[in-house]
Structure formats: structure tokens, C-alpha cells
C-alpha positions as CSV (number, residue, x, y, z in Angstrom):
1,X,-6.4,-7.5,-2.2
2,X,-4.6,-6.8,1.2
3,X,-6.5,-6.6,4.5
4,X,-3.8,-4.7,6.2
5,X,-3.4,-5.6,9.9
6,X,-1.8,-2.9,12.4
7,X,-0.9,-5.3,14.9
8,X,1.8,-4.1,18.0
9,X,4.4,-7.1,17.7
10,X,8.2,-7.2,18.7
11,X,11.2,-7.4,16.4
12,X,12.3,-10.4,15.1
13,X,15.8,-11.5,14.8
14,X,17.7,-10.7,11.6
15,X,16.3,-11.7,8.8
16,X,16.8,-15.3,6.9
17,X,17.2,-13.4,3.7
18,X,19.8,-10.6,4.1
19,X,21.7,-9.8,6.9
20,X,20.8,-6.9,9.5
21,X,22.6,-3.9,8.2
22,X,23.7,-2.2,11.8
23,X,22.3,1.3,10.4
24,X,18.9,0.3,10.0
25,X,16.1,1.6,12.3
26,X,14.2,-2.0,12.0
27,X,14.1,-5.5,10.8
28,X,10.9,-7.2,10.9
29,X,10.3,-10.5,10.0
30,X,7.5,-11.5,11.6
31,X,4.3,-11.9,10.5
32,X,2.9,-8.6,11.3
33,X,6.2,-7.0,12.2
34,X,5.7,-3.4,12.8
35,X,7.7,-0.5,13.5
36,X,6.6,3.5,14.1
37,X,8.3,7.1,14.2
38,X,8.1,10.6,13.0
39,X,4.2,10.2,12.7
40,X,5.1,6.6,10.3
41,X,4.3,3.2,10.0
42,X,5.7,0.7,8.7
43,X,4.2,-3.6,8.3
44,X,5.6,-6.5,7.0
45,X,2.1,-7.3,7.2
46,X,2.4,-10.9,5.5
47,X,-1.6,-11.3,5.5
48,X,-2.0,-13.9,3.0
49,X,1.2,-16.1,3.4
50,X,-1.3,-19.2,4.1
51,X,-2.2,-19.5,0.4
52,X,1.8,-20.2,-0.4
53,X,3.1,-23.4,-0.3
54,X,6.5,-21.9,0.4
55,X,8.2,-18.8,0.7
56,X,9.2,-15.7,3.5
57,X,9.5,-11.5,3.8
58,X,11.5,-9.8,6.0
59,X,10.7,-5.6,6.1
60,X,13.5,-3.2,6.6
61,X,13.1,0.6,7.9
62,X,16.7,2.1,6.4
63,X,16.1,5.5,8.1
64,X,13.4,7.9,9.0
65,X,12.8,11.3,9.6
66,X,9.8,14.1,9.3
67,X,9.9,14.2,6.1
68,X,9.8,10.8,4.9
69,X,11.1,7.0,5.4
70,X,13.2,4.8,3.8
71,X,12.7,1.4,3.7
72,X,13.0,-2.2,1.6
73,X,11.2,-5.5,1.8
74,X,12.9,-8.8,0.9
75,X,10.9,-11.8,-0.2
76,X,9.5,-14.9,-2.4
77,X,6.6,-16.7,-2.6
78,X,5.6,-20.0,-4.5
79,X,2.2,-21.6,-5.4
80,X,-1.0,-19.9,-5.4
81,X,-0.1,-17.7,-7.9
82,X,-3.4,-15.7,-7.7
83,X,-3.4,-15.0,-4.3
84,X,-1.7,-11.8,-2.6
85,X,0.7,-13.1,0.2
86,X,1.3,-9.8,1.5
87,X,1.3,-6.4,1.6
88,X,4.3,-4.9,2.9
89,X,3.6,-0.8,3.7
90,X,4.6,2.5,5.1
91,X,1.5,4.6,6.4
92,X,1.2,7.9,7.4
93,X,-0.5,7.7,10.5
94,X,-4.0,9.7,10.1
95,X,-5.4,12.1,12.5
96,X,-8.9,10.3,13.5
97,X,-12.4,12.0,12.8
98,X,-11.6,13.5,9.5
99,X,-13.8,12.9,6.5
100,X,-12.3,13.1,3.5
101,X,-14.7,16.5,2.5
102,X,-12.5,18.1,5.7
103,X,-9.6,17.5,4.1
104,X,-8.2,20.1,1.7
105,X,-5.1,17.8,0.3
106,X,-3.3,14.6,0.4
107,X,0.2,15.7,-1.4
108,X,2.4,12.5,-1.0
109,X,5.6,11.1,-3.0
110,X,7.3,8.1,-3.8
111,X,10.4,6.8,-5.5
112,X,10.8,2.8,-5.5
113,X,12.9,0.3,-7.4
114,X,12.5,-4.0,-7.7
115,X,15.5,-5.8,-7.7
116,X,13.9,-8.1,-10.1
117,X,10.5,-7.3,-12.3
118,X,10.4,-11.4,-13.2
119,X,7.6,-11.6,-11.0
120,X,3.9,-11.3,-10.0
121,X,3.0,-7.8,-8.0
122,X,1.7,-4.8,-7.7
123,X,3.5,-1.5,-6.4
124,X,0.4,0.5,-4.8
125,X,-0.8,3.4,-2.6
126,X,-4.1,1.7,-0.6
127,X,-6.4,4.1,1.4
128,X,-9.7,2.8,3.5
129,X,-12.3,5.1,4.7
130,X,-15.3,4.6,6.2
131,X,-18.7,6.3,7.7
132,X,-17.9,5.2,11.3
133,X,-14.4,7.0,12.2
134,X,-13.3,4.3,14.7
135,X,-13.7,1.3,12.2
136,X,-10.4,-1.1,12.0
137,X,-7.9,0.2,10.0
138,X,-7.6,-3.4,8.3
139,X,-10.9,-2.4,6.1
140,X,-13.9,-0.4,5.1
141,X,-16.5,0.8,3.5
142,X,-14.4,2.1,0.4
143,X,-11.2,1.3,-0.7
144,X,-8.9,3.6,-3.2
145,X,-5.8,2.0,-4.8
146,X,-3.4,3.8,-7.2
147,X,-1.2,1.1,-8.6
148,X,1.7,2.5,-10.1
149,X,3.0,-0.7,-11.3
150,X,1.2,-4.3,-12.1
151,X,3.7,-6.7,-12.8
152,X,3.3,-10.3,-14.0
153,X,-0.1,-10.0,-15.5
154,X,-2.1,-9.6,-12.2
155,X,-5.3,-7.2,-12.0
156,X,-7.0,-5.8,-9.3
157,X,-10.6,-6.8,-8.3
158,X,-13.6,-5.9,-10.1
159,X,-13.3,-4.7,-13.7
160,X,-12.2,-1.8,-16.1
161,X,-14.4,1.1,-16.2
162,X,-12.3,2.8,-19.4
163,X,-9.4,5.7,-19.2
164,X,-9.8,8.8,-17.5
165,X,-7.4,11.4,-16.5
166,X,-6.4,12.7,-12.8
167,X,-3.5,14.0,-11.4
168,X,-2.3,15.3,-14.9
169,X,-1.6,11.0,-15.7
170,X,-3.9,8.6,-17.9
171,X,-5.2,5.6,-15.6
172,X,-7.6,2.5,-16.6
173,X,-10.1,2.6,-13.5
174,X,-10.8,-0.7,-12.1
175,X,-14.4,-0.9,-10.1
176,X,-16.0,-3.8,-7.9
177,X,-16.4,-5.5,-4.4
178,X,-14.3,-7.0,-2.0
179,X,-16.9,-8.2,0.3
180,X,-18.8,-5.6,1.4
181,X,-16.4,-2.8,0.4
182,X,-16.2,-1.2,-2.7
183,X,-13.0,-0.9,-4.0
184,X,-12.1,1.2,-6.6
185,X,-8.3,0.6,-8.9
186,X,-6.3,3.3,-10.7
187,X,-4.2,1.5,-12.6
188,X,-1.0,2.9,-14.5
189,X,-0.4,2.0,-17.8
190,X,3.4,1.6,-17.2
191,X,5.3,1.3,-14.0
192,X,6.1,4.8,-12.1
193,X,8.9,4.6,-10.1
194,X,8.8,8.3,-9.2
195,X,5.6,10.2,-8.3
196,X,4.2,12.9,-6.5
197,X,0.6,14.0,-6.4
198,X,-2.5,15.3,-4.3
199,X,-4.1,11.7,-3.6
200,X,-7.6,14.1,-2.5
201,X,-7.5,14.7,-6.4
202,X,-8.8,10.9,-6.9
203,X,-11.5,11.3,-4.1
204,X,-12.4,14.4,-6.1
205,X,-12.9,12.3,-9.1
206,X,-15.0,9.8,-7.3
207,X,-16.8,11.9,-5.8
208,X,-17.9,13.9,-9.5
209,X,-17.9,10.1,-11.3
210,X,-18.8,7.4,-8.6
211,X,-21.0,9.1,-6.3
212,X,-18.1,8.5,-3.7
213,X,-19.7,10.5,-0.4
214,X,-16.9,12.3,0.6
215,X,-19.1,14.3,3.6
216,X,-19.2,11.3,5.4
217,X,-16.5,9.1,4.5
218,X,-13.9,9.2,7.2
219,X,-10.2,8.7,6.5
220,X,-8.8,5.8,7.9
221,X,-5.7,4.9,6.5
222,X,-2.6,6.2,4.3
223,X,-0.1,4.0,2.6
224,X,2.0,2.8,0.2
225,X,3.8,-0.6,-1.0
226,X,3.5,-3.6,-2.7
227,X,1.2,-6.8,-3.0
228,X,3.2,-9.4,-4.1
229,X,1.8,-12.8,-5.6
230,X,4.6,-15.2,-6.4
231,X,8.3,-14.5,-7.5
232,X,11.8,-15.6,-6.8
233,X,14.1,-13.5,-4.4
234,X,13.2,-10.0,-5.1
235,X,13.9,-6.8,-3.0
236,X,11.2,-3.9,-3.6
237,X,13.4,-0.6,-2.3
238,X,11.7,2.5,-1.5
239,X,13.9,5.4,-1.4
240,X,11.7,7.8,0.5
241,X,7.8,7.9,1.0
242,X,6.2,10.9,2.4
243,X,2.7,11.8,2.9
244,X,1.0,15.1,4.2
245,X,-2.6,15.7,5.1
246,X,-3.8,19.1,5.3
């Protein structure tokens, strides 16, 4: 489970694993490698690259506008095949001080592709909020995930709470603790490579379920990408990601 960190570092030179294409807005390769724009984020944020005994990612922003980014992430990972090495991610930056009762939706879309599904990884949107509005946006005191793919046989923390419907699709919901947060999983039951939904429709279903207190949970963070575990060379391409909140 990724601990995303929004650290402020520089570029890095081109990448070891493709070559800088000249009409890209960004490569990062280092460890936290960030780049911003048009009210977007985007991390290479390799948090967990300690746990494997080899391996490197390299983050590429292909273009950007209001509407949307473009972007890929290049990498592969050996040994601890358990352990999440990274969570490369675009966020929509979020406007502080609202709780998630305030807001009235989350629309967002994604369209994404891997090079190469002979791996171990998720594809996943991953949202923190938390009582105190100027908590780190690495954490807190919930967590909501929407995997839209698991490959490789990996699960997310905490176990299956059954099937339920939201956001017109079928998910197995996935419930426990990562530390002191609770996390809670949708899980798709086959990979989506294109979707488009109103994210505030799964608060509103752990709000009615889980007793999710939406008064005084506090957005923190809005994003989407993907956790891999261990694989050969893949590249996981995102087309476009795009995220509103009203």
C-alpha cells in the first residue's frame, strides 16, 4: 500500500530505460521526481524501492493541458515480490479545507494500457482524507482505492467484505488497517482500461455501509496510477487522466 510522498525535487537526466522523447513536458527518474501544471501532479514516487533487490522507474509527463494529462511510467522490479515498490501517479491538486460532505462530485476519467500484463500490479485511483485538513498528503485517517486492475495475484490489505454495486459496476470490497488508517479496496473483477465515474459515489456508499464520516473527513488527495510489485520491463501508459471536483 503506497504512502505517497509529494516531495519538490529536480529533474533527472534521461532516463536509463527509454530515451527522452524531445516532446515530452518531463522525465523523472528520481526517487520522488515530480512535476506540476494546469492544477496537475505528477510522482515517480518510487516509495518502496528498498524492499527490491534490483530494479528502476523512470515517469514521463507526454503532455498536459486543463483538461487532462498524458503521461507513462517505465519500470522493473525484482525480489520481494509482496512488497509495493512504487506508486507512480497523477493527482489533481485539491483545494484545502474541503470535507468530503462539501463536495457535491468527483467526476474523473481514465484510459490506460500495460505494455506487458506478465507481471505483479495494481492499476488504482488512491484518495486520503482526514479530520485535520492540513495533514500530510502522504497519509490519513481513511484511505479509498478503486483498483481497476490487479494483476499477478496481488490483493490489497485487509479482506473481502462481499460484492456490492456503485457507480453502475460490480466491485468485491476489500476492508482493514494500514496502521492507523483504515483503508477501504474496490476491487474490479476484470481490468478497466477505460472509465469514467463520480468518485463522491463511493464516499456515498461508505458513508450509507461503513459509517464513513463524510462531515468531517477532509479531502486530501486525488490520484491515479499504479503500484507495481515485481515484473520485467513494462511500460503502464495513460492516455489522458482528468479529475474535477465540484
Amino acid at each position: 500500500m503506497q504512502l505517497s510522498l509529494l516531495f519538490l525535487s529536480s529533474l533527472a537526466a534521461a532516463s536509463p530505460l527509454t530515451a527522452l522523447d524531445k516532446r515530452q513536458q518531463a522525465t523523472l527518474c528520481e526517487r520522488y521526481g515530480y512535476w506540476s501544471g494546469n492544477g496537475y501532479e505528477v510522482n515517480n514516487n518510487n516509495w518502496g524501492k528498498d524492499s527490491a533487490t534490483s530494479g528502476q522507474q523512470c515517469t514521463y509527463v507526454d503532455s498536459s493541458s486543463g483538461s487532462g494529462v498524458a503521461w507513462h511510467t517505465t519500470w522493473k522490479w525484482e525480489g520481494g515480490q509482496n512488497n509495493v515498490k512504487s506508486y507512480a501517479n497523477c493527482n489533481r491538486q485539491v483545494p484545502k479545507g474541503r470535507t468530503i460532505a462539501s463536495i457535491s462530485s468527483l467526476q474523473t476519467s481514465i484510459s490506460w494500457s500495460y505494455s506487458n500484463t506478465n507481471i505483479r500490479a495494481n492499476v488504482a485511483y488512491d484518495l486520503f482524507t482526514a479530520a485535520d485538513p492540513n495533514h500530510a498528503t502522504s497519509s490519513g485517517d481513511y484511505e479509498l482505492m478503486i483498483w481497476l486492475a490487479r494483476l499477478g495475484g496481488v490483493y490489497p490489505i485487509g479482506s473481502s467484505q462481499g460484492h456490492v454495486n456503485v457507480a453502475g459496476r460490480d466491485w468485491e470490497l476489500w476492508v482493514g488497517m494500514n496502521g492507523a488508517m483504515r483503508v477501504y479496496s474496490f476491487v474490479a473483477s476484470s481490468p478497466i482500461n477505460d472509465f469514467s465515474a463520480d468518485v463522491k459515489q463511493f464516499f456515498n456508499h461508505l458513508e450509507s455501509s461503513q459509517n464513513f464520516p463524510s462531515n468531517s473527513q477532509h479531502l486530501l488527495i486525488f490520484q491515479a496510477g499504479t503500484e507495481p510489485f515485481t515484473g520485467g520491463e513494462t511500460t503502464f501508459t495513460v492516455r489522458n487522466y482528468s479529475a474535477n471536483i465540484a
